[in-house]
C-alpha positions as CSV (number, residue, x, y, z in Angstrom):
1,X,10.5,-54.0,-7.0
2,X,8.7,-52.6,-4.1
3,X,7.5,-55.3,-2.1
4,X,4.1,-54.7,0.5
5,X,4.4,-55.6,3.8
6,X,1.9,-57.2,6.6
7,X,3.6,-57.1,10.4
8,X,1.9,-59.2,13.1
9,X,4.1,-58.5,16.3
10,X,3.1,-58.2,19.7
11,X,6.6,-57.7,21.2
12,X,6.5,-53.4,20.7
13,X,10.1,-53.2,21.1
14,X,10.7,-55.9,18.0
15,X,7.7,-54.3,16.1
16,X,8.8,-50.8,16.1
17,X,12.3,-51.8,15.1
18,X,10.6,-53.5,12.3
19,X,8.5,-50.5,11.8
20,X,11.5,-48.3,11.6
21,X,13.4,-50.5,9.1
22,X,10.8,-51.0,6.2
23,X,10.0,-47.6,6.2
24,X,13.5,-46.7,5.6
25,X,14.0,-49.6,3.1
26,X,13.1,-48.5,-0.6
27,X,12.3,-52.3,-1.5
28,X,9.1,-52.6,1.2
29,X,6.1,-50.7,2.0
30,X,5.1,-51.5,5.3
31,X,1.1,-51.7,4.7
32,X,-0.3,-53.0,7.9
33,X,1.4,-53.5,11.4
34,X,-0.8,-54.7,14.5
35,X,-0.2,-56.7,17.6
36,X,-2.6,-59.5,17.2
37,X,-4.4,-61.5,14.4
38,X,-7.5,-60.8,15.0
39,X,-7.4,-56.9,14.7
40,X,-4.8,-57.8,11.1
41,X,-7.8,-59.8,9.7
42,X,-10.5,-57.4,10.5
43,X,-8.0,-54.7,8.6
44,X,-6.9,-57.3,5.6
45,X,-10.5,-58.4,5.1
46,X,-11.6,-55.0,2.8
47,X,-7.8,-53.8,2.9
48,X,-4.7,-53.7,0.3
49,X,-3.4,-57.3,-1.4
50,X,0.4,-57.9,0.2
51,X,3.1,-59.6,-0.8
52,X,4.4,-60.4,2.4
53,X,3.3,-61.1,5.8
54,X,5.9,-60.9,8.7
55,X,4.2,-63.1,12.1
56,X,5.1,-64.0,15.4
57,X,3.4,-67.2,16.6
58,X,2.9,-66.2,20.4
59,X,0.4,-63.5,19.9
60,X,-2.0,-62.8,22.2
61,X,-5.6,-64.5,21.9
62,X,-5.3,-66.2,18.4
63,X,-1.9,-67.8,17.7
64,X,0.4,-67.0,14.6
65,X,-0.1,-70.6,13.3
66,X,-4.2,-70.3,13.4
67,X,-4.0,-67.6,11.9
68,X,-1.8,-68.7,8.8
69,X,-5.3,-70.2,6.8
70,X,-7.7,-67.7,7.7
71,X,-5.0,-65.1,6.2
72,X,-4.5,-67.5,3.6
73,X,-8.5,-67.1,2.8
74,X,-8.1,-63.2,2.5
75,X,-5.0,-63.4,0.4
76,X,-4.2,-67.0,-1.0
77,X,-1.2,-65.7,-2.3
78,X,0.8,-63.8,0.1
79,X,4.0,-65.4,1.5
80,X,3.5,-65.9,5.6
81,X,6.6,-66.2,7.3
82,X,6.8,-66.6,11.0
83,X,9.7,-64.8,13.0
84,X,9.7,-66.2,16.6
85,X,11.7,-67.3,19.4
86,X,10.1,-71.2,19.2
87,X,12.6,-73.1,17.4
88,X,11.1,-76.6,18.4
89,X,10.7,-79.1,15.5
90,X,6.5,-79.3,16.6
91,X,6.1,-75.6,15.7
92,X,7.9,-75.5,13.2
93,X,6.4,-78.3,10.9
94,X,3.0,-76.9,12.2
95,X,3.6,-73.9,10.4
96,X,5.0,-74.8,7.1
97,X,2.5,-77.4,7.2
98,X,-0.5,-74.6,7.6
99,X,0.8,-72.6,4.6
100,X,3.9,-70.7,6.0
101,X,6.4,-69.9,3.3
102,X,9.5,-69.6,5.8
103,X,10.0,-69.5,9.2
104,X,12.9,-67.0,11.2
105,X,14.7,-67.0,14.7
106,X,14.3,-63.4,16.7
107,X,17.6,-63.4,17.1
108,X,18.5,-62.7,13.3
109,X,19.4,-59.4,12.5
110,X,16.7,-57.6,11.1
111,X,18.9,-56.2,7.9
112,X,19.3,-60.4,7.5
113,X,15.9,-61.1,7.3
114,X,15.0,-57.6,5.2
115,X,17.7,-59.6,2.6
116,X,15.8,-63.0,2.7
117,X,12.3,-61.7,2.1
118,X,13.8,-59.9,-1.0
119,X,14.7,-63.3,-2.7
120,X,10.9,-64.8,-2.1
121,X,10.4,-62.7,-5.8
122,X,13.1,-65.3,-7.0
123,X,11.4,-68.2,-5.3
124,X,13.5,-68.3,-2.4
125,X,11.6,-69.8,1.3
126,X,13.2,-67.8,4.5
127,X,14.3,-69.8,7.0
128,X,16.9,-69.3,9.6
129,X,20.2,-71.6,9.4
130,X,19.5,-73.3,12.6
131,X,15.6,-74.2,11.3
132,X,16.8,-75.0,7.7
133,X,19.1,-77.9,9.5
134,X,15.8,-79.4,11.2
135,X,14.0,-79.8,8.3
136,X,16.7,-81.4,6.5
137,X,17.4,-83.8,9.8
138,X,13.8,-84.6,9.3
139,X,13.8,-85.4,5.9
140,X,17.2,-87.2,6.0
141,X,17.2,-88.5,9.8
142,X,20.6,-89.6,10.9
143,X,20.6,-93.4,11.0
144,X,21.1,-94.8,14.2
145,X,23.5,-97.5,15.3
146,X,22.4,-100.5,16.6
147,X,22.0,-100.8,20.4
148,X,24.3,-104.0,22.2
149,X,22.3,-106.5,23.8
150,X,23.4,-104.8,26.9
151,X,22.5,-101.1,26.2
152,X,18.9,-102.7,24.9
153,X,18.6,-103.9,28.6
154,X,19.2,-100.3,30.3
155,X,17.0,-99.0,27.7
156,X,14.1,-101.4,28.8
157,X,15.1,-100.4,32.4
158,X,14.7,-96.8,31.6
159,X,11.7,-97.7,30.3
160,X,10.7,-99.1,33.1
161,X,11.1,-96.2,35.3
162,X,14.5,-97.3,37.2
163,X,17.3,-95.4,38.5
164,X,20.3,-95.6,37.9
165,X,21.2,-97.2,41.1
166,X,18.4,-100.0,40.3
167,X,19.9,-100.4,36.8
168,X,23.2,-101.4,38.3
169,X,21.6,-103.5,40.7
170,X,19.2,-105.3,38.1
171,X,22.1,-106.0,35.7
172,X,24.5,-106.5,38.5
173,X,26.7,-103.5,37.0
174,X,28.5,-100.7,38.7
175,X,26.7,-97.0,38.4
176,X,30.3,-96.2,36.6
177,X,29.4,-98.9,33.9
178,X,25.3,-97.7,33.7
179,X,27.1,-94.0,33.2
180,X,28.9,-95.5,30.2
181,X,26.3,-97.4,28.7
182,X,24.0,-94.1,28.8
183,X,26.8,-92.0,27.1
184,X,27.0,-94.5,24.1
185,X,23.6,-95.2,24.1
186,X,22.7,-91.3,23.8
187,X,25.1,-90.9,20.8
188,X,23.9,-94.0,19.2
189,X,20.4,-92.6,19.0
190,X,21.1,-89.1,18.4
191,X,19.3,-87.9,22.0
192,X,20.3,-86.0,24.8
193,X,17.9,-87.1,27.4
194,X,16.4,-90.0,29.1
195,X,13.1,-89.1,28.2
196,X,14.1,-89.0,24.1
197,X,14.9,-92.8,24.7
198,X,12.1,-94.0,26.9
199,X,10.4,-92.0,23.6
200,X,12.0,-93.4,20.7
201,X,12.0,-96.9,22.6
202,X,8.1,-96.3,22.8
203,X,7.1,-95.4,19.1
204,X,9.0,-98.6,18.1
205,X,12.2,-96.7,16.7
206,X,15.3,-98.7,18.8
């Protein structure tokens, strides 16, 4: 099975590398490799059918994630997968949401990824350990502990916009004692920063 290959990859140094590894690999024919969307759908419009299409999402002028329907237009059923550095949860669901069919970290080894893209055949959907944990967290969110009537009242006080100092003050607690509070209350929600709880505490989740 020789599969053909679309590269979208601004970043020369990580394009040519990918360059140089299909071309050596006797499982992928590297059909098209450009730097940008736009000049890969001018090319794809009257061009070769592919199997696969290999993308970065920050491209210059169109993004990766724009582009995934028009390509899907041209070619309705090539597998898109994004390779890129954003491993944020937004991005991520934007993607797979537009059409991609898996979505890789840079920092995989290219041999790696040459592996995953030669399961797609047997239905497989790419995706990097550390994106494949996301998607199940947000599928099967970790359930969250209920918050003391204490740690309820710093979280309204965050809320609020007060300090730490002014929490203590308001609630008549040391700073030690606010510290603690935070700690637990951090855990309980699954968040590492104030702003995740002021967040959370907004959209009605605590």
């Amino acid at each position: 099975m020789i599969l053909r290959i679309g590269l979208i990859e601004d970043d020369q140094i990580v394009r040519l590398a990918y360059e140089k590894y299909f071309e050596v690999h006797p499982n992928f024919n590297l059909i098209y490799s450009f730097d940008n969307m736009e000049d890969f759908l001018e090319a794809a419009q009257n061009g070769s059918t592919l199997d696969i299409i290999l993308s970065d999402i920050g491209l210059p002028g169109m993004n990766g994630i724009s582009g995934i329907p028009l390509i899907k237009k041209i070619m309705p059923k090539v597998n898109i997968i994004m390779v890129t550095v954003f491993d944020d949860s937004d991005k991520i669901f934007k993607a797979l949401c537009a059409g991609a069919s898996g979505y890789l970290l840079k920092n995989m080894p290219i041999a790696s990824v040459g592996n995953m893209l030669l399961r797609i055949g047997q239905g497989g959907a790419p995706m990097s350990p550390a994106i494949a944990r996301k998607v199940i967290e947000y599928f099967h969110p970790k359930k969250s502990e209920s918050l003391t009537a204490k740690e309820s009242q710093i979280v309204q006080c965050l809320v609020d916009g007060l300090s730490y100092k002014m929490i203590a003050d308001r609630l008549q607690i040391s700073i030690h004692t606010v510290n603690s509070h935070i700690k637990n209350i951090y855990r309980k929600l699954h968040v590492n920063s104030k702003a995740e709880v002021i967040a959370k505490s907004l959209k009605g989740e605590i």
